[in-house]
N, C-alpha and C positions, 0 to 999 in steps of 0.2 A: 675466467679472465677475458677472454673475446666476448661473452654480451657484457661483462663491463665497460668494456672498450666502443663496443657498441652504442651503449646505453651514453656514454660522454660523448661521441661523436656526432649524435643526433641532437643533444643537448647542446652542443658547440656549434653549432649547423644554427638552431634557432636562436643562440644568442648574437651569432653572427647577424642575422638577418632584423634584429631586432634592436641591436645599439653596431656593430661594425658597419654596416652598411650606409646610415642616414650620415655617419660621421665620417667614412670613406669618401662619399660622394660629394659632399662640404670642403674634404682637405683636399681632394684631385680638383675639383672645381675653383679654387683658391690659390692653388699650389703650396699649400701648406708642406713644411717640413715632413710635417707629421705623419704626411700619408705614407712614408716610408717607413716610418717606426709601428703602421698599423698593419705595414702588408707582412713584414717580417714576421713582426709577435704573431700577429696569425697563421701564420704557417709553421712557426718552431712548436704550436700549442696542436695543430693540427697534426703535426709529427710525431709530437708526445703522444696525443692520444691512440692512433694507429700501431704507434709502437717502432717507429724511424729513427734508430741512431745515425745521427749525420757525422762523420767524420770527413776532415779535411788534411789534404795532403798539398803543400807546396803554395802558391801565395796566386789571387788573379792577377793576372799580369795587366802591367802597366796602370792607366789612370782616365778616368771617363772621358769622351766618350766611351765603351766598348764595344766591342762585335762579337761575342761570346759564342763559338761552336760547339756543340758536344753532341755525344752520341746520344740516343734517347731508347732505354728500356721501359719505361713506364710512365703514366700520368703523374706516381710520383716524385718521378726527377723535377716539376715543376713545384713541389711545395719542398722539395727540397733543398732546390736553387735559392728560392725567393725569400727561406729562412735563412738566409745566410747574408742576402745582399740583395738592393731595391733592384729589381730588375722588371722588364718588359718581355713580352714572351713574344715568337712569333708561333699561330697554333692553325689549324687546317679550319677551313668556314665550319664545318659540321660543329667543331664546339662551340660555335655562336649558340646552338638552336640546344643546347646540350640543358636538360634542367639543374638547376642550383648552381653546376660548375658551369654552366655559359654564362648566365648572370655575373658571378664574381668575376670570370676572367675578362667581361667585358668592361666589369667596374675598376678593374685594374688597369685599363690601358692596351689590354691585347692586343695586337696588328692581325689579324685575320685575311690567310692566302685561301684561295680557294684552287686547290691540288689537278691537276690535268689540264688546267687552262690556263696555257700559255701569253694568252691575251691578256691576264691580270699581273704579271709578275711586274711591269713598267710600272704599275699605278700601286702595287706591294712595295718594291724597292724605293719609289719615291718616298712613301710613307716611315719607312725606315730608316733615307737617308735624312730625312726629317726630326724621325729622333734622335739619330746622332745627335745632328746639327744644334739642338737642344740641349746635350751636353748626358743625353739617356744613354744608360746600360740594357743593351739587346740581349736576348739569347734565340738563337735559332738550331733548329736541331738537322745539321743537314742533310744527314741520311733520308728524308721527308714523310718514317715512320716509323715505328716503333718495334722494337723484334724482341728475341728471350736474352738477349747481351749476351751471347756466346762469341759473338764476333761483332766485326763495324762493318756495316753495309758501306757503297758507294756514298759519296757526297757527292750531291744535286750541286753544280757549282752556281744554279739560277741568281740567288741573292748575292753571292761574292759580288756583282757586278757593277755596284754602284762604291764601291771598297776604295777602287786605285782612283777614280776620280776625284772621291773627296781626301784621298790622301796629300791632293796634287790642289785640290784648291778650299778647300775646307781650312776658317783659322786653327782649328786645332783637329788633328790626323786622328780618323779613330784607331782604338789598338783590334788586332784581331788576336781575342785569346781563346787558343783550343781546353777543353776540358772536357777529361773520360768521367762518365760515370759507370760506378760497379756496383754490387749490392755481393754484401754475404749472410751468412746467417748469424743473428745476431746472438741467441740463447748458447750457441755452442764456446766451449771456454778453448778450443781448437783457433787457428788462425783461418783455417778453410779456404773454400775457392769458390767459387762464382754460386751465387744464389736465385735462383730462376723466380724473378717479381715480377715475370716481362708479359706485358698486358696487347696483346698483337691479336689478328688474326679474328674472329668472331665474338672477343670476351667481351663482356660489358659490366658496366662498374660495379655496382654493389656486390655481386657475386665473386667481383676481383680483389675486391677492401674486403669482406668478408673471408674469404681463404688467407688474406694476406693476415688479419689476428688472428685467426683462429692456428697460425703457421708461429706466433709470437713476434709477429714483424719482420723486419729487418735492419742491418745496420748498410749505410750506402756512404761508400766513398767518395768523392769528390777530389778529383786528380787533375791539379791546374797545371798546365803548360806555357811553355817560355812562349812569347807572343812572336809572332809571324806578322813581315813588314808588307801591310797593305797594296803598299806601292811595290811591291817584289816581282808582279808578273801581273795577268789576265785573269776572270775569273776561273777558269781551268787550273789554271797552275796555283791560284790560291787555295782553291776546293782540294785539289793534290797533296798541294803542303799542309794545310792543317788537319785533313785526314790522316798521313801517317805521323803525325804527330802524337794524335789521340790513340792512333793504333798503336805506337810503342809505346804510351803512358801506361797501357791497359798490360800489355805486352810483358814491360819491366817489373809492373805490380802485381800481376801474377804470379812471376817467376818468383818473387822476390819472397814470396807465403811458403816458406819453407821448402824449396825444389825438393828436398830428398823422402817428402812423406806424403804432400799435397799431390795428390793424384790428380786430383780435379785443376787445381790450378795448372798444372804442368800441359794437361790436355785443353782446358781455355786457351793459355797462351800459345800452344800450339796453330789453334784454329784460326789466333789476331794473326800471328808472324805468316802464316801461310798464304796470307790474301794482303800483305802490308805494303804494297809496292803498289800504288792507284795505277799505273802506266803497263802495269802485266795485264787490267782487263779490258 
C-alpha cells in the first residue's frame, strides 16, 4: 500500500505541474474565482493520496477577513488547512528555496518571514495587513515552528501587531480565529490519543512522507475556536489570549477521548494544562 501511495503521489506531483500549475498561475493572475476551487481540490487529492483524514470540529469563526492562529505539528497541517478553506499561509524564507513545495507555496500566494530578523517583521506585517485589507483568509502559525504536538510552545506575539490597528481603522475588523491542530492514528478502530506526524528538528521531507504511509497515514483534527477581539489589548496580550485558547481546545479534546482508558490522551492533555497560563513563563 505505501509504494502505491507512492507511486500516485509522484504521478499527482507531475500532473500538478503540467495542467495545475499554467491554470493556477492564469487564475491568481486574474483573480479568477477559480483559484480557490483549484487550491483546495489539490490538497483534499493530496490528502487522499498520503492517506490524511481531516476531520473538523466546531465552525471557523467569524467572516473574512481572518487572522487564523494555530499550532503547527507538521508541513501537513498546511495541505490540510488549505483543503478545507482558500487560505494564505504565512511560512519561514527557507520554503521559498524548498524544491517542488517552494514553487507551489510561492504559486499560491505565500508571505514569506524570514525567522531571527527582527528588521523584516515591519515589511512582513505590512504585507499581511495588506491581505487583510483585501478581504484574504491568513494563517500564521505562531509558535514560529514546528514540534511532535505533545504540547503548544510559546506564541511569538511579532505578527499580532498590526491586529488592534486595523481593528480601529480598517472598513471591515479582521477576526482573530485560534485553531488546534491534532493528528491520531487513523487505521486504529480505538478513539486514541495524540499521534506523533511532527516533522521538527533535523527531518527532511521525503523520508517524513515516506514513514508517514508506510505508518497508514493519519487522521487530523482541526479544532476551531470562538474568535478573540482584535481590538481586546496589545500584541502580548493577544498572542496570550489566543494561545490558551488553543491550549484548552487541545486540552478539552484530549480529555474528552475517553479519560477512563486513553492513557495517552490523559497524559497529552496533561502536558497542554501544565504550561496553559502564557503569564506563568
Amino acid at each position: 500500500m505505501p509504494y502505491l501511495r507512492a507511486i500516485a503521489f509522484a504521478l499527482a506531483m507531475t500532473g500538478a505541474f503540467v495542467f495545475f500549475v499554467p491554470v493556477q498561475w492564469l487564475a491568481r493572475r486574474r483573480r479568477w474565482e477559480l483559484r480557490h476551487s483549484i487550491q483546495t481540490g489539490f490538497c483534499r487529492v493530496m490528502c487522499a493520496i498520503i492517506g490524511i483524514e481531516v476531520r473538523e470540529q466546531g465552525r471557523l469563526a467569524g467572516s473574512s477577513p481572518r487572522f487564523v492562529v494555530a499550532n503547527h505539528v507538521s508541513w501537513t497541517d498546511i495541505i490540510v488547512l488549505a483543503s478545507r478553506y482558500p487560505l494564505v499561509f504565512l511560512a519561514k524564507s527557507e520554503v521559498a528555496s524548498w524544491p517542488v513545495l517552494g514553487f507551489l507555496a510561492r504559486l499560491q500566494g505565500t508571505i514569506f518571514v524570514e525567522r531571527g530578523n527582527r528588521r523584516s517583521i515591519p515589511i512582513v506585517n505590512a504585507a499581511l495587513a495588506e491581505r487583510l485589507k483585501r478581504g484574504e483568509d491568513i494563517v500564521v502559525f505562531a509558535e514560529g515552528t514546528s514540534s511532535d504536538g505533545a504540547g503548544v510552545l510559546k506564541f511569538n506575539a511579532s505578527h499580532f501587531a498590526m491586529l488592534s490597528e486595523l481593528a480601529a481603522t480598517a472598513a471591515a475588523a479582521p477576526t482573530l480565529a485560534p485553531a488546534a491542530i491534532l493528528y491520531t492514528e487513523r487505521k486504529s478502530a480505538l478513539v486514541g490519543g495524540r499521534f506523533d506526524v511532527g516533522w521538527y528538528g533535523d527531518m527532511t521531507f521525503l523520508p517524513h512522507l515516506w514513514s508517514l504511509m508506510k505508518r497508514g497515514g493519519a487522521k487530523c483534527h482541526i479544532l476551531w475556536g470562538e474568535a478573540v477581539d482584535p481590538g481586546s489589548g496589545d500584541r502580548k496580550a493577544l498572542a496570550a489570549a489566543t494561545e490558551a485558547k488553543v491550549r484548552d481546545l487541545l486540552a478539552r479534546d484530549l480529555l474528552a477521548r475517553d479519560p477512563a482508558t486513553d492513557v495517552a490522551g490523559r497524559e497529552s492533555a496533561g502536558n497542554i494544562a501544565s504550561t496553559r497560563d502564557p503569564a506563568a513563563r
